[in-house]
C-alpha positions as CSV (number, residue, x, y, z in Angstrom):
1,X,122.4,148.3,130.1
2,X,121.0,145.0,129.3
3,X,120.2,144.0,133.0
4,X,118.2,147.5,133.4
5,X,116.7,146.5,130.2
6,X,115.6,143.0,131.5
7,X,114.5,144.4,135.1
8,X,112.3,147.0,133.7
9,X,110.7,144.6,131.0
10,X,110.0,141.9,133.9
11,X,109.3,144.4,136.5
12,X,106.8,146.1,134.4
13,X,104.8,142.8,133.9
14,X,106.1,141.5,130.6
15,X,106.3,138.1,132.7
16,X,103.2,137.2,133.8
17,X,104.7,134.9,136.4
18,X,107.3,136.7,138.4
19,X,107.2,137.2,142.1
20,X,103.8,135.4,142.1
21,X,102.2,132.2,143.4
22,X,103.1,130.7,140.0
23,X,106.4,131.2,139.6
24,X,107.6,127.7,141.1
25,X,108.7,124.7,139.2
26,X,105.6,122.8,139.7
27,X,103.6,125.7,137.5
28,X,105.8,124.2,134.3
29,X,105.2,120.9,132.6
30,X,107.5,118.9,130.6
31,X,106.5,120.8,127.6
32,X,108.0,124.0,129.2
33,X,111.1,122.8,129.5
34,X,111.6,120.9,126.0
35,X,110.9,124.5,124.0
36,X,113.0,126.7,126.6
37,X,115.7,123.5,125.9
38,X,115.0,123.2,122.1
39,X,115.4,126.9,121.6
40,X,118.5,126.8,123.6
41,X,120.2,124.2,121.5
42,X,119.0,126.2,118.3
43,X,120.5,129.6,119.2
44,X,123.7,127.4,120.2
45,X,123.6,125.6,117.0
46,X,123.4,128.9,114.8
47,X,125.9,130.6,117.1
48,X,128.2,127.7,116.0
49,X,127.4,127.3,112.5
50,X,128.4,131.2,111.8
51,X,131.3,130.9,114.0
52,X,132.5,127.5,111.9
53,X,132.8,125.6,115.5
54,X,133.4,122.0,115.0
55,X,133.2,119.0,117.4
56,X,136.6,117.2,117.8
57,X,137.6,113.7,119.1
C-alpha cells in the first residue's frame, strides 16, 4: 500500500525532479545532502530514544 502510495504521489508530480533532465547527482549540492543526512540521523535518533537503544562497547 505504501509503494502505491509513493508511486502515485511521485508519479503525479509531487517531485518536481523525477524522470527529468534534473534528476542526476550533479543537480544537488553539498547542502542537499547534509539535510537529507541530518534528517536521517534525527528520525534514527528518536527511533532509538523511544525504543531505549543504547550503544555498547
Amino acid at each position: 500500500m505504501r509503494e502505491n502510495e509513493r508511486g502515485s504521489h511521485t508519479g503525479g508530480g509531487w517531485n518536481p525532479t523525477w524522470h527529468s533532465p534534473l534528476d542526476v547527482w550533479t543537480t544537488f549540492t553539498d547542502d542537499d545532502f547534509r539535510l537529507g543526512l541530518n534528517a536521517a540521523q534525527t528520525t534514527l535518533s528518536a527511533i532509538a530514544e523511544l525504543t531505549g537503544a543504547r550503544i555498547t562497547d
